[in-house]
C-alpha positions as CSV (number, residue, x, y, z in Angstrom):
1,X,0.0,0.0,0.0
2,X,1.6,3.7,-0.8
3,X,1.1,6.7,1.4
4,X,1.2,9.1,-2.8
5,X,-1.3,9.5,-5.3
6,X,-0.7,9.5,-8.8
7,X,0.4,13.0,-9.5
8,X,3.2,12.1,-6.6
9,X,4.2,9.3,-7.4
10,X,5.2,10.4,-11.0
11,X,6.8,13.6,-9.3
12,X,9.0,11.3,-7.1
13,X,10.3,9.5,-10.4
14,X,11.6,12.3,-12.2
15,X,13.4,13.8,-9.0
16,X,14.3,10.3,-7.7
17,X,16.1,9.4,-11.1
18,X,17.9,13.2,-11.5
19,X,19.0,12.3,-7.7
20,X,20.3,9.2,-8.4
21,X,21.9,10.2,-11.7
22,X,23.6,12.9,-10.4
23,X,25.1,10.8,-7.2
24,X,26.3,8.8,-9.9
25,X,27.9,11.1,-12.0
26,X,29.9,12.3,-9.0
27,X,31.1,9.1,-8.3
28,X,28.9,9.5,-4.5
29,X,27.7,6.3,-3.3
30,X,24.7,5.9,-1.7
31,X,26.4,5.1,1.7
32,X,27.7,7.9,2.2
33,X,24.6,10.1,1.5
34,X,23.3,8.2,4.2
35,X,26.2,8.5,6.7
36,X,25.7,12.7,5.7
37,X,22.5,13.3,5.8
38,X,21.1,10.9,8.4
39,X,18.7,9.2,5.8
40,X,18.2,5.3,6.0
41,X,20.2,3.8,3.4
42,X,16.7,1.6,2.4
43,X,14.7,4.9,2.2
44,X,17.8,6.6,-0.4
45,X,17.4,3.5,-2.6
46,X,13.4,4.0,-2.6
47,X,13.5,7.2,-3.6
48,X,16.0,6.8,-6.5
49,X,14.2,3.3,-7.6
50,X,10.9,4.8,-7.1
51,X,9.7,2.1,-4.9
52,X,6.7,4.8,-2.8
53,X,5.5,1.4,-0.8
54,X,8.7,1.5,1.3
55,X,9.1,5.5,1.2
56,X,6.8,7.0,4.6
57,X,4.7,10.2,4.3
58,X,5.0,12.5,1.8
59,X,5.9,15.6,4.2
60,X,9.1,12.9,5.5
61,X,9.9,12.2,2.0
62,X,9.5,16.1,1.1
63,X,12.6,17.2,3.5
64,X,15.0,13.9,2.2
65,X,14.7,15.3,-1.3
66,X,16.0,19.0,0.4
67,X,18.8,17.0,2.0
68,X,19.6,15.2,-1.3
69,X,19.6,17.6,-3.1
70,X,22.3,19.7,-0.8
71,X,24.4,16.9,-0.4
72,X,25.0,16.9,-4.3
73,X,25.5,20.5,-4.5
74,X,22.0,21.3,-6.1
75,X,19.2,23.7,-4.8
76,X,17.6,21.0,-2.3
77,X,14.8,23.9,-1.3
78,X,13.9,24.0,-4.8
79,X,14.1,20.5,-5.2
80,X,11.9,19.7,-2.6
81,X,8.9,22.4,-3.2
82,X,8.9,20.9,-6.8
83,X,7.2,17.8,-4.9
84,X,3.9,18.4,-3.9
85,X,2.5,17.4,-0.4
86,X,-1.1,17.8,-0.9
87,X,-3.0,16.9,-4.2
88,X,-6.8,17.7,-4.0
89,X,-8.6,16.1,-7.6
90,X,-12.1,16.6,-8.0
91,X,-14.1,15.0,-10.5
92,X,-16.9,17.5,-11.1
93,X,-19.0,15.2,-13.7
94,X,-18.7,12.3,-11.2
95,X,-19.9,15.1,-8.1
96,X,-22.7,16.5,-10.2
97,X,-23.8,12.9,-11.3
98,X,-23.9,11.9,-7.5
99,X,-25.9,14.2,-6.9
100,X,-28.6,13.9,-9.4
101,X,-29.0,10.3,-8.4
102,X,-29.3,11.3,-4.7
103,X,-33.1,10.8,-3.8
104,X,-35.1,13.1,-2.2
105,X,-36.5,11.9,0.8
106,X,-39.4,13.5,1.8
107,X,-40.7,13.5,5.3
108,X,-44.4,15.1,6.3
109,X,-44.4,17.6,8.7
110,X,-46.7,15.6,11.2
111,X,-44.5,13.0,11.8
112,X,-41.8,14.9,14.1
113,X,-45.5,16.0,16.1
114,X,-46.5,12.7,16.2
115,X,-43.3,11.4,18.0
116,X,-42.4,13.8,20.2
117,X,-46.4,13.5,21.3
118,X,-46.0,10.1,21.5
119,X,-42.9,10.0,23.5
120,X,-44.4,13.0,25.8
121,X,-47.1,10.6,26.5
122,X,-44.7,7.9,27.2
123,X,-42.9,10.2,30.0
124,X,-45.7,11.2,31.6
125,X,-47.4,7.7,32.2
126,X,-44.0,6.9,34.0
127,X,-44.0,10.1,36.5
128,X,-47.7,9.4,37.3
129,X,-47.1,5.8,37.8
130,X,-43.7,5.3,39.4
131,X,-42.6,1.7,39.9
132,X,-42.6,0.7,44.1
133,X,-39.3,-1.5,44.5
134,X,-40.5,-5.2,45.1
135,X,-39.3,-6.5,48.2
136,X,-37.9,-10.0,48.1
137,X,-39.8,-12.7,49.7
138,X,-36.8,-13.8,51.6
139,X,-36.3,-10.5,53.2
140,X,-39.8,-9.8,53.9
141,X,-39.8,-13.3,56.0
142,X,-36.7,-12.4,57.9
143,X,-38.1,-9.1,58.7
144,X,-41.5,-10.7,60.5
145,X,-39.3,-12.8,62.3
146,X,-37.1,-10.1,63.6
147,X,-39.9,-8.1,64.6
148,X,-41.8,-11.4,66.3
149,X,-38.7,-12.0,68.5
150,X,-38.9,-8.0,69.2
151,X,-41.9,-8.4,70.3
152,X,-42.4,-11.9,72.4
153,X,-41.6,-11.3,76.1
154,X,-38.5,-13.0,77.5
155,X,-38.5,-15.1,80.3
156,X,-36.0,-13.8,82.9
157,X,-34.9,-17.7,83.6
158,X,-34.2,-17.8,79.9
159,X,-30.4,-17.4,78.6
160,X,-29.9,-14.3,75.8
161,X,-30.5,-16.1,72.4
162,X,-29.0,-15.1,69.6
163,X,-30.6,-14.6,66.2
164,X,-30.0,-17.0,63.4
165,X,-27.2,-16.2,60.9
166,X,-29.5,-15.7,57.9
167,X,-31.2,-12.8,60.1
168,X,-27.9,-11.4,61.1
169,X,-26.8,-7.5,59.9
170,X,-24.0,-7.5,57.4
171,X,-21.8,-4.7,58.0
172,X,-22.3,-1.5,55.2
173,X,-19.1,-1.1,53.2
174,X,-18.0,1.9,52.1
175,X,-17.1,2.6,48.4
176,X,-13.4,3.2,47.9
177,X,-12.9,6.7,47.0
178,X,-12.7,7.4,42.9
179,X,-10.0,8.7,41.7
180,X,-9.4,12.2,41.0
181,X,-11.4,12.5,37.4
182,X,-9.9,16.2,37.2
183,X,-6.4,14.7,36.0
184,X,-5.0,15.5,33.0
185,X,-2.3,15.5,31.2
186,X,0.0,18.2,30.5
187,X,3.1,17.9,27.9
188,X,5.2,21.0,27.1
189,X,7.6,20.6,23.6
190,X,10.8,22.5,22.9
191,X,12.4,22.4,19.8
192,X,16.4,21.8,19.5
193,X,16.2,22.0,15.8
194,X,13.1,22.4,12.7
195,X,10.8,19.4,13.4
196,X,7.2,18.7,11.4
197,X,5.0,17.6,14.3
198,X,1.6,16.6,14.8
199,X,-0.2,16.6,18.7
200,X,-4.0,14.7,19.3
201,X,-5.4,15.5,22.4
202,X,-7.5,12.3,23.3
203,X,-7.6,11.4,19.8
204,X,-8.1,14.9,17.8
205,X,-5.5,16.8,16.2
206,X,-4.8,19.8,17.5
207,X,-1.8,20.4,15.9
208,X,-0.2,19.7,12.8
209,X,2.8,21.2,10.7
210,X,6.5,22.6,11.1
211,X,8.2,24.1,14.7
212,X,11.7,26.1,14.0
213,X,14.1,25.7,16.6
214,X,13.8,27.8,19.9
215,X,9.8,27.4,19.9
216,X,7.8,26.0,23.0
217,X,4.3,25.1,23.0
218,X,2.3,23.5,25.5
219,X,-0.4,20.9,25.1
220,X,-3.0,19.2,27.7
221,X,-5.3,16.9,27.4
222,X,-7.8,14.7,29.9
223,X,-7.2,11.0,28.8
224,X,-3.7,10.6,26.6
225,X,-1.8,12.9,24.4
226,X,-0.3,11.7,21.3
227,X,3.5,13.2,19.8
228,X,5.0,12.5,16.3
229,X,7.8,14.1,15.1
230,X,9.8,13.4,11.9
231,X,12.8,14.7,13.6
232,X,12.6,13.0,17.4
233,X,16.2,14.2,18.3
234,X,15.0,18.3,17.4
235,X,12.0,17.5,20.4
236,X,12.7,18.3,24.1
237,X,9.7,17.0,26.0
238,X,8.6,17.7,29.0
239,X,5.9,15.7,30.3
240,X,3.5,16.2,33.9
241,X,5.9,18.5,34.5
242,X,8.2,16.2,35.1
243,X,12.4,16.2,34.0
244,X,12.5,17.2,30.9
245,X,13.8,14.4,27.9
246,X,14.7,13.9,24.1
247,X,12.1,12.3,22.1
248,X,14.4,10.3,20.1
249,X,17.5,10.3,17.8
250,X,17.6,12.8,14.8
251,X,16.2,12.4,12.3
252,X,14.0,9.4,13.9
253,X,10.0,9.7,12.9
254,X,8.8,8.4,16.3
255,X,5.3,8.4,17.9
256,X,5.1,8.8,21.8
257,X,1.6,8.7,24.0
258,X,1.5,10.8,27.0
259,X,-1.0,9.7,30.0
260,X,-1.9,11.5,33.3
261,X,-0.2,8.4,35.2
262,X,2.7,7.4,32.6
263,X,5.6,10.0,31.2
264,X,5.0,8.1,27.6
265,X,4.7,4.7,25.8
């Protein structure tokens, strides 16, 4: 399965094969483009080959071109805003003929009355005819045997007698405190170097794109917060306020989840 459409993909062939000549023509090989600009080795040989099922997202694969590109002495900047992230193709004819075979659904207007009476009716039956709580047969015996022996005069010859165990009070237990549902988690990023990123606060995105080095930002959220960075080893994270730590080696694409109770997993 590949992450590129079409347009993309036939992007990535012309600029992987000018790569790859020119690496050739300068007698470069391809391990020591890798040692230089901290690329895999298998992800160099993707792009040249133009194998997109082993190359990751297009906004990674976007900044190798750039480092390519310097490596060989070209304009890697240029290089790399010649490849497109986004593609958006509409087919207009297909849109307009979707929506000409849509059906209108009509509804009449009394229906919505006609529920909402119905259900009104419903309600109300319920509040003026609230359900008494059965009470068990078993209980309802022990309680007339309780209050019998409550009752019945006791001889002063007679030794205390003790009820029978099925008539007994259980102690009341108390419920165990719940923990404090205000917790949250708080996780405060700042960037060594220029890292893409994107943050999901208990599974949305709230943020998405490129940090330059020297910004902080601060993110919370109630359940788990979610970090990827395409540059781990750019990302100091500081998580529950806790000591701050790298996210990973450069020019690592890793993926970290933040809880109120763990630092990250």
């Amino acid at each position: 399965m590949t992450l590129f459409n079409e347009p993309q993909q036939e992007q990535l062939k012309e600029i992987g094969a000018y790569l790859g000549q020119v690496r050739q023509e300068k007698s470069i090989r391809v391990e020591e483009i890798a040692a230089k600009t901290l690329i895999r080795q298998t992800f160099l040989e993707a792009l040249e080959e133009g194998r997109f099922e082993d190359l990751p997202e297009p906004i990674y694969v976007q900044g190798f071109i750039r480092r390519y590109g310097d490596i060989l002495g070209l304009d890697g900047t240029s290089l790399a805003r010649s490849f497109a992230i986004n593609f958006f193709l509409f087919d207009s004819e297909n849109d307009s003929s979707n929506v000409e075979k849509k059906p209108n659904l009509y509804i009449p207007l009394a229906v919505p009355y006609i529920l909402l009476l119905a259900a009104a009716s419903f309600g109300l039956f319920y509040i003026l005819n609230p359900r008494r709580p059965t009470q068990p047969v078993s209980q309802k015996q022990n309680s007339s045997i309780v209050a019998k022996q409550k009752t019945a005069p006791i001889p002063s010859s007679a030794k205390p007698k003790t009820l029978p165990s099925s008539i007994a009070s259980t102690p009341t237990s108390t419920a165990s405190p719940n923990p404090d549902a205000n917790s949250t988690v708080e996780v405060t990023l700042e960037l060594q170097d220029k890292s893409w990123l994107q943050v999901k606060e208990d599974g949305k995105t709230a943020f998405e794109g490129n940090l330059e080095k020297g910004e902080r930002k601060t993110w919370t959220a109630k359940k788990q917060l979610t970090i990827r960075s395409g540059n781990a080893g750019a990302v100091l994270v500081t998580a529950n306020k806790k000591e701050p730590q790298i996210l990973g080696n450069v020019g690592a694409i890793k993926e970290v989840t933040f809880t109120p109770e763990v630092n990250g997993q």
